[in-house]
Structure formats: structure tokens, C-alpha cells
C-alpha positions in Angstrom: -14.5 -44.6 30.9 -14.5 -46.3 27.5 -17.3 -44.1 26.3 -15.0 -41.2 27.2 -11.9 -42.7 26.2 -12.9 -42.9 22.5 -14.1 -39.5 22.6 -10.8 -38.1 23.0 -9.6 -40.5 20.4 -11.4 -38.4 17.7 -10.2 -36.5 15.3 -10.2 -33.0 13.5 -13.7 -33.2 11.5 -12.8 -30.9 8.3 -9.5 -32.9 8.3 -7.6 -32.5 4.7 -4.7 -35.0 3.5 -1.8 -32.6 2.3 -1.0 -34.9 -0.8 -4.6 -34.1 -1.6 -5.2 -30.2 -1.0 -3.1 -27.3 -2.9 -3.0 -23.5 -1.2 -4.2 -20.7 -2.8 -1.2 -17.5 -2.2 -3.0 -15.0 -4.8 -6.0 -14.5 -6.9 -6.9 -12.0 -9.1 -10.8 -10.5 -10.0 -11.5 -8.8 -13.8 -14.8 -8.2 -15.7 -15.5 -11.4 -17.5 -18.2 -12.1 -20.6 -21.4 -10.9 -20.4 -21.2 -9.7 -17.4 -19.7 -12.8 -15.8 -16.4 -12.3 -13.1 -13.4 -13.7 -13.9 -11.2 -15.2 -11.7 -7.7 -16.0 -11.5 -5.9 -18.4 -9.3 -2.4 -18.6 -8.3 -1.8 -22.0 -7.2 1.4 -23.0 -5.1 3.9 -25.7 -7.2 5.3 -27.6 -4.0 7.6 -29.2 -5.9 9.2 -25.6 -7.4 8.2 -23.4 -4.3 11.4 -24.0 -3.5 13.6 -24.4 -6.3 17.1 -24.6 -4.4 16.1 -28.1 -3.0 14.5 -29.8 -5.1 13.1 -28.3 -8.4 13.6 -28.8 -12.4 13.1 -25.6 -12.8 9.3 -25.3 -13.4 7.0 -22.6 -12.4 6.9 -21.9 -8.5 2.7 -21.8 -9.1 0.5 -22.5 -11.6 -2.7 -20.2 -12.2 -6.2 -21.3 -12.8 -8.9 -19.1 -14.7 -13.0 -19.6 -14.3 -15.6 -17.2 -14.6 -19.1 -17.1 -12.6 -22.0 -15.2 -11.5 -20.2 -14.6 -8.2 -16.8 -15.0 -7.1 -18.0 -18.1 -5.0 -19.2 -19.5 -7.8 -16.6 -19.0 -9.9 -13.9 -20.6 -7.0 -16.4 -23.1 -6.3 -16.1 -24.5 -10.1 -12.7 -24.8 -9.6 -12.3 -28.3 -9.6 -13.3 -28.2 -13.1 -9.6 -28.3 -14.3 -7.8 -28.5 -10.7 -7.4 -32.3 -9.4 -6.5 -31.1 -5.9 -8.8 -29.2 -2.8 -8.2 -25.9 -3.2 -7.0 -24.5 0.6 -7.6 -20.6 0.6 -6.2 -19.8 4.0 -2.4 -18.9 3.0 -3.5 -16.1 0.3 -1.5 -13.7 0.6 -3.5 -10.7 -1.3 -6.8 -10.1 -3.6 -6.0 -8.2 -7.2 -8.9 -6.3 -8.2 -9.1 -4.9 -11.6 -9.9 -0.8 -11.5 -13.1 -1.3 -13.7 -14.8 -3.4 -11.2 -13.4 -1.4 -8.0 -15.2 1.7 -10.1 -18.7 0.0 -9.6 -17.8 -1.3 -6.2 -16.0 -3.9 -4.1 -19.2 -4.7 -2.0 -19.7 -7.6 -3.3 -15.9 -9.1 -3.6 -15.3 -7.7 0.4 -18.3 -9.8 1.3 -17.0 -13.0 0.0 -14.0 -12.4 1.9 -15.4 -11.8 5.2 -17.8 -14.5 5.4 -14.8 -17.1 4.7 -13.4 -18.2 7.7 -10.3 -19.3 6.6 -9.7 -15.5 4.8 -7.6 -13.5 7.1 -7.7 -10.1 8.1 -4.1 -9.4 6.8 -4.7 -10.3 3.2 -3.7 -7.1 0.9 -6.2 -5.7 -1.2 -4.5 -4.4 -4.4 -6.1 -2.2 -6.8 -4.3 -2.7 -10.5 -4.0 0.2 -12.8 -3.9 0.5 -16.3 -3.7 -3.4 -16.3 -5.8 -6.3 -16.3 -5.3 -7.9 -12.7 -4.2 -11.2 -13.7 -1.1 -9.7 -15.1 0.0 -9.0 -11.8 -0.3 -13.0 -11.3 1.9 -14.0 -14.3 5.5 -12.9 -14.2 8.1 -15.0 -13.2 11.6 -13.6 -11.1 14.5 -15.0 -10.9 15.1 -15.8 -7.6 11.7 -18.1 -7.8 9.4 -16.3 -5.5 5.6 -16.5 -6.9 4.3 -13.4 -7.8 1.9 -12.9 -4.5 4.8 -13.6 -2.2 7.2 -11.1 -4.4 4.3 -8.5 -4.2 3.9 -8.6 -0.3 7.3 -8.2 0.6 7.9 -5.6 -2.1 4.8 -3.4 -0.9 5.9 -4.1 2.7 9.5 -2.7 2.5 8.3 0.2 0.3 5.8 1.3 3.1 9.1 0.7 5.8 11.9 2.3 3.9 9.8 5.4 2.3 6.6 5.3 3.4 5.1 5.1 -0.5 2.5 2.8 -0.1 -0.7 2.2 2.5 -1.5 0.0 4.6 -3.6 -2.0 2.6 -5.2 -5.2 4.5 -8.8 -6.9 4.2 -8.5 -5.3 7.9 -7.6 -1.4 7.4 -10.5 -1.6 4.1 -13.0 -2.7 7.0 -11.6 -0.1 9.5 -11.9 2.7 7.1 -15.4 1.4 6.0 -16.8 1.5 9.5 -15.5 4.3 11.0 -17.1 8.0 10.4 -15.1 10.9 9.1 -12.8 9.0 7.0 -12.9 7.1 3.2 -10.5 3.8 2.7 -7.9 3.8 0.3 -6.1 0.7 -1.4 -2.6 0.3 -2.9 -2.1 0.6 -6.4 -0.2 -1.2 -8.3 0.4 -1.1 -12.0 2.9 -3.5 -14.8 5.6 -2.5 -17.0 7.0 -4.1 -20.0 6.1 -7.3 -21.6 4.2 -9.7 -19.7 4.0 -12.2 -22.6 7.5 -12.5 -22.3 8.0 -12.8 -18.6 5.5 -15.6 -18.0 7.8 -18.7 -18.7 11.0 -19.8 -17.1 13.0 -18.5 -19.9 12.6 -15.3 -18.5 14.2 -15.5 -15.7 17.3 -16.1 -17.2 17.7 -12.3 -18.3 19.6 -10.3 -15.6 16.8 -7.3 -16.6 13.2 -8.0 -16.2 11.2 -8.2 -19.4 8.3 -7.5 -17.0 7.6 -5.8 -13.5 5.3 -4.9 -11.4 5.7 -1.7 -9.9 3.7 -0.1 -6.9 1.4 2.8 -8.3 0.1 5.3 -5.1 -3.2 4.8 -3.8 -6.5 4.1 -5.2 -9.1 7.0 -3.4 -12.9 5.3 -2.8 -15.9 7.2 -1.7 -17.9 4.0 0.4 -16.6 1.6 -1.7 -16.5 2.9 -5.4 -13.0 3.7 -6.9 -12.3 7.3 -7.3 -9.3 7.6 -9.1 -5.3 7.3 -8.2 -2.9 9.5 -6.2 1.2 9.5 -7.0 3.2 8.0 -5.0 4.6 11.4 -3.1 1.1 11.9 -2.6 0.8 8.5 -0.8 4.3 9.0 1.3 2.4 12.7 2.9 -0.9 10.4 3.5 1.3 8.5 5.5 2.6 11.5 7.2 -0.8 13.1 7.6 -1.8 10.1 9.1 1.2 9.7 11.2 1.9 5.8 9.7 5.6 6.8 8.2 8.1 4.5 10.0 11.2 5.9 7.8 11.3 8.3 5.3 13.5 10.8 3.1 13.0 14.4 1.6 14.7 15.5 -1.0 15.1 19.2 0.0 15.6 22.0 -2.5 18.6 24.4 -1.0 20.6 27.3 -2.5 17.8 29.2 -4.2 16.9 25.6 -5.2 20.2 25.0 -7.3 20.9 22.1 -5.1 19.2 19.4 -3.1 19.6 18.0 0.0 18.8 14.8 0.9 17.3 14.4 4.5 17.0 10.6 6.3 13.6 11.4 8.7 13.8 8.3 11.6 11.8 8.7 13.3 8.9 11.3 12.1 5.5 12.2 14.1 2.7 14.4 13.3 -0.1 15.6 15.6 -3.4 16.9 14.6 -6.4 19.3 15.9 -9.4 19.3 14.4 -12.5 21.7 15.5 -15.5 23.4 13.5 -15.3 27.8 13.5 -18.2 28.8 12.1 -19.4 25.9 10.5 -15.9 24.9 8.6 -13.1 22.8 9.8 -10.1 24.0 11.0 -7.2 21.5 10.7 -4.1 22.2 12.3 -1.1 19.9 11.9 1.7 19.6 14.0 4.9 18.0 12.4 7.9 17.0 14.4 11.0 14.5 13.7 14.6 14.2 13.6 16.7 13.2 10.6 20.3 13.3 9.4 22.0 14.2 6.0 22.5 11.2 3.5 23.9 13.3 0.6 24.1 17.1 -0.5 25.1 18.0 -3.8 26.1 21.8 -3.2 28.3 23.7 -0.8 26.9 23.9 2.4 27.8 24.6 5.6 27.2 21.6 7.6 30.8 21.9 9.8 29.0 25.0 11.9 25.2 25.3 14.0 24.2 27.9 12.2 24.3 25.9 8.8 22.4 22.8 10.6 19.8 25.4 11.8 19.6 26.9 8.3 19.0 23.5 6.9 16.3 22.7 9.5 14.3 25.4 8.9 13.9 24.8 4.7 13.3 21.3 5.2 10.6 22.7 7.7 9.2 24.8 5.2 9.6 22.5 2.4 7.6 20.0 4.9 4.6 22.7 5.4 4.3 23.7 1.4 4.4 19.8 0.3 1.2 18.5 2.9 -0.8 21.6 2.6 -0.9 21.1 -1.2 -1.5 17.6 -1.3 -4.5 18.0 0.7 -5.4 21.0 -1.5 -5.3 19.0 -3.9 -7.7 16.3 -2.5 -10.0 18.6 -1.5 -10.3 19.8 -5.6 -10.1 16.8 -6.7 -11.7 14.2 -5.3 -13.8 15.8 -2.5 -13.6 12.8 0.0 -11.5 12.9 3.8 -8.8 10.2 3.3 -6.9 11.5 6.0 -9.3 11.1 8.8 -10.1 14.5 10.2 -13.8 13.7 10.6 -12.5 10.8 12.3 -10.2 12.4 15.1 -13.1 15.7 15.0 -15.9 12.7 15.9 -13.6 11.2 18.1 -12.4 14.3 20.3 -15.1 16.6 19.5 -18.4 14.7 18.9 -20.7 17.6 19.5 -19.1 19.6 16.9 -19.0 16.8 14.3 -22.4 15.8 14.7 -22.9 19.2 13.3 -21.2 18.4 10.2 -21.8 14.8 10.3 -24.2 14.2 7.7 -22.3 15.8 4.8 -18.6 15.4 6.3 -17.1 15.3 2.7 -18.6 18.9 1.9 -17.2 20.0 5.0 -14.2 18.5 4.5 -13.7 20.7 1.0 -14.1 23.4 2.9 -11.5 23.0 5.3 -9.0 25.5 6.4 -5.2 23.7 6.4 -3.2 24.8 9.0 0.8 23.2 9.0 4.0 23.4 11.4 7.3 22.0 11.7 9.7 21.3 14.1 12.8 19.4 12.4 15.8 18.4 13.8 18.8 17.4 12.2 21.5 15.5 14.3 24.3 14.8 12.0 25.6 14.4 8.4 26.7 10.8 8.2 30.3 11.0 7.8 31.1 14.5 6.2 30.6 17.7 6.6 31.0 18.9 3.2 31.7 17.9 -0.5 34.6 16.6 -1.5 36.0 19.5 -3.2 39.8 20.0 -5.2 41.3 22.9 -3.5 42.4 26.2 -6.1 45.4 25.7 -7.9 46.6 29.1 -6.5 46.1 27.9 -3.0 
């Protein structure tokens, strides 16, 4: 019994004092000298995390910069200049710099796996047209570190309009592993002057010196950076792929004179993929129902027949705006980010294994087939523009 007893006494045995451990929330990876990584740590401030308790108005976190060999290495070193145990299980997303995800992310994606305190939801960001630690610098106003500011900004954007993918250690393994479709990461890119932004002063000023603005989608092939799609090109992605939880389209109407601006909650699409002949034939289905948030021309929305009208061009502006955004993969990048090899392997295996070992020249091949079925329940509050009636009336 007293064998046992102290047993159950023990304790964790990779136990870490909090007053001697700080958490890693971001980090960001860029080519470093003579062919050296380097690597960029965003540190969390406890004392400033959370400035309306206690803070003096210091930075919320404080970054760290080491290069290496490897990125274990390089995070390994640390310790050099940080007096504290570096904990990397709250990081909340990985910053790679473009010119590195051009040679390929093999090398960083296998770091992160074989951590075990690296979680599957981390975001994988992909910075354009800016070094990656950039991302890591600016300050806000409201004292959120730039990781935590990034998250919730990319996770709203993919609720509210659909303009970003999902982007996690987990989807980049997904993609990776299954056949018939190539991963893509979010983008994200800086504006103004970060010089300027990276000190408290900054946040003083009610307009950003410095922000950092989500970019599209970075297309791979395996896991070497393509190039970049828009954002609208990332929204239809979504759509393709059925992931949009809310949306809006900005419909052209009257001869395209005026737009209409359509809410979509919810919106589905359905696809068919099968082989004629040896080349894909890709028929999407799109259905949803939506409501008018604002119209800047006369329109009648106060009878069916107008609500029917509308309907049918946002139905056809809905088939024109997919088909050529595939189109336009299929020119210019060559590569299925959409997954049709993926549902074809999936619900037709005998006819993918056909294609299967060059899916990607298959897939630039493939005939685009697109339909529509939108319906719109209401206009919000009005029916039609506030207009000033004739002064001979």
C-alpha cells in the first residue's frame, strides 16, 4: 500500500513552472545568409497581453530573431537571447515567406508534424510581396499581438465573405494526402509603413500607419508555390468547393448600369465528375437563397415577376463568374485546386485510375459545365429607391 501510495503521489514528468516558461503565439520563416533560415519569434508580454488590467503600455509580445541550418535548430538556439523556456503549444499560425514556399515547404511542414505540442489548427500563411516577419511587427490599437489579430481577421473574412481558405497545418496535410487535388494556403500581404507601426506610438493614430491585409490564395503543385489567385478568385474556390458559409454578389442589372447587391445565406453547390472519352466532364450544380441588401437603380422588387428577373441574372452572373475562374486555372496554373480528381477517385475510381497518373493534364483539359438555381426571399426593408416624386405630379 505504501509502495502504491507514493506512486499516485507523483507528478507530471515534463512539468514547467509558469514564471519560468514564455508561449510562442506566432513565428515567422524567411531566407537567411548564406543559405541559413531565419526565424522570427513572437513572444507573448504577460504583463501587456492584457493592457486593460494591468499594463504600462508596452508591447503585448516581443519578437526574437535566430538563424540556423534548420528551423529546429534555429528555435533550438533560442535561449541565446531569451531567459525563459520557450512553450510552442499556443502558436497560433506559421508565416512563410513566398521565396522559400517557391522551393518548397517540405521541410518546414515536417518540423511541425513531428512536434507534439504543434496543433493541427495552426494557420499556415503565405506572405506576398513582403518579408514574413513584417507580418509579426505592427502594433494595433486595441493591443492584440499580431498572430492573435491575424487569426480572427482571416477567420471572419472566410465567415462573412468567404475570401480566404481554410488554411490549417490540417487542411495542408489533407490536400497533400489525398489524390486529385493540390493544397492551397492563405495569402496575406502588408501595406504602408511598418517602420512606423512597430512601437507603441503608433497606436495612438486613429489610421494605421501599417496593415496587414489578406491577399487570396497561394496555388502549390505537391508543395512548391505556384503563384497567387485574387481574392474573388478565392470567394468561387470556396463556392466550387462548397466551404462558403455567407457570402454577397454584387450583381450587374439594367444592361449593367446598375448593381445589385445580393446577401447568399445559405449557398450550396454540388458536383459530378466523370471521364467521356478520355477528358473530364465537370458539371456543377449551384443552389442558394439570398435577399437584397442594397440596389442602386429602379427596380421592380414590389412585384414576382421583378424577384424572378433578379434571380435569373444573378443565376447567370453566378455561371459566367465560376466557369471563368476555373478557365482561368486551368491556363494558368495547370493544377486541380478544386478537387475534381478527388470527388472523380472518390465516386468513380475505375474511371480515375484511368487518368490518375497525369490528373493535372487531365484536369486542363476539362469540360466546365455550370447551373444555378437562386432564390431570392426578400429585400430587407424596401422595395425600391427612395425616389422624389415629379414636380408635376
Amino acid at each position: 500500500m505504501a509502495a502504491i501510495l507514493c506512486l499516485l503521489q507523483s507528478g507530471c514528468w515534463d512539468w514547467v513552472e509558469v514564471n519560468q516558461s514564455s508561449m510562442l503565439t506566432g513565428m515567422a520563416i524567411e531566407p537567411g545568409k548564406n543559405g541559413m533560415l531565419k526565424l522570427t519569434m513572437e513572444v507573448l508580454n504577460p504583463a501587456e497581453a492584457q493592457r486593460v488590467q494591468n499594463g504600462s503600455g508596452g508591447p503585448p509580445t516581443l519578437l526574437y530573431t535566430m538563424e540556423g541550418k534548420s528551423i529546429s535548430e534555429a528555435s533550438s538556439r533560442m535561449n541565446e537571447m531569451v531567459e525563459r523556456k520557450i512553450i510552442f503549444s499556443h502558436i497560433h499560425m506559421v508565416v512563410i515567406d513566398e521565396s522559400i514556399a517557391r522551393k518548397g515547404l517540405d521541410q518546414i511542414i515536417d518540423v511541425l508534424q513531428r512536434s507534439r505540442f504543434v496543433r493541427e489548427d495552426v494557420l499556415l500563411l503565405i506572405a506576398k510581396d513582403t518579408p514574413a516577419s513584417d507580418v509579426l511587427k505592427i502594433m494595433y490599437p486595441s493591443g492584440q499581438y499580431a498572430s492573435w489579430k491575424l487569426r480572427m481577421q482571416i477567420i471572419h473574412f472566410f465567415r462573412s465573405w468567404g475570401g480566404t481558405p481554410k488554411s490549417t497545418l490540417y487542411n495542408y496535410t489533407d490536400a497533400m494526402l489525398d489524390e486529385g487535388r493540390e493544397p492551397v494556403l492563405a495569402a496575406i500581404s502588408v501595406e504602408g509603413d511598418v517602420n512606423n507601426s512597430d512601437n507603441s506610438k503608433a497606436t495612438t493614430s486613429s489610421i494605421p500607419k501599417a496593415i496587414v491585409k489578406c491577399a487570396g490564395s497561394a496555388v502549390f503543385r505537391e508543395d512548391k508555390l505556384l503563384g497567387f489567385i485574387s481574392v474573388s478568385d478565392t470567394r468561387l474556390l470556396n463556392l466550387i468547393r462548397d466551404k462558403i458559409t455567407g457570402t454577397s454578389f454584387a450583381v450587374p442589372v439594367d444592361n449593367k448600369q446598375g448593381i445589385a447587391t445580393i446577401r447568399m445565406n445559405p449557398i450550396h453547390t454540388t458536383m459530378d465528375v466523370t471521364l467521356n472519352n478520355g477528358r473530364p466532364h465537370v458539371k456543377l450544380s449551384i443552389a442558394g437563397e439570398g435577399h437584397v441588401s442594397s440596389i442602386d437603380t429602379d427596380f421592380p422588387l414590389d412585384t414576382a415577376a421583378g424577384y424572378r428577373q433578379l434571380e435569373q441574372l444573378e443565376s447567370n452572373y453566378l455561371n459566367e463568374q465560376v466557369k471563368s475562374t476555373i478557365v482561368r486555372i486551368q491556363k494558368e496554373f495547370g493544377v486541380d485546386i478544386y478537387g475534381f480528381g478527388e470527388y472523380m477517385n472518390r465516386h468513380h475510381h475505375s474511371q480515375y485510375k484511368l487518368a490518375k497518373k497525369d490528373w493535372n493534364g487531365h484536369f486542363k483539359e476539362a469540360e466546365i459545365e455550370v447551373s444555378s438555381r437562386i432564390s431570392i426571399s426578400r429585400s430587407d426593408l424596401k422595395t425600391r429607391r427612395l425616389n422624389k416624386p415629379d414636380a408635376g405630379q
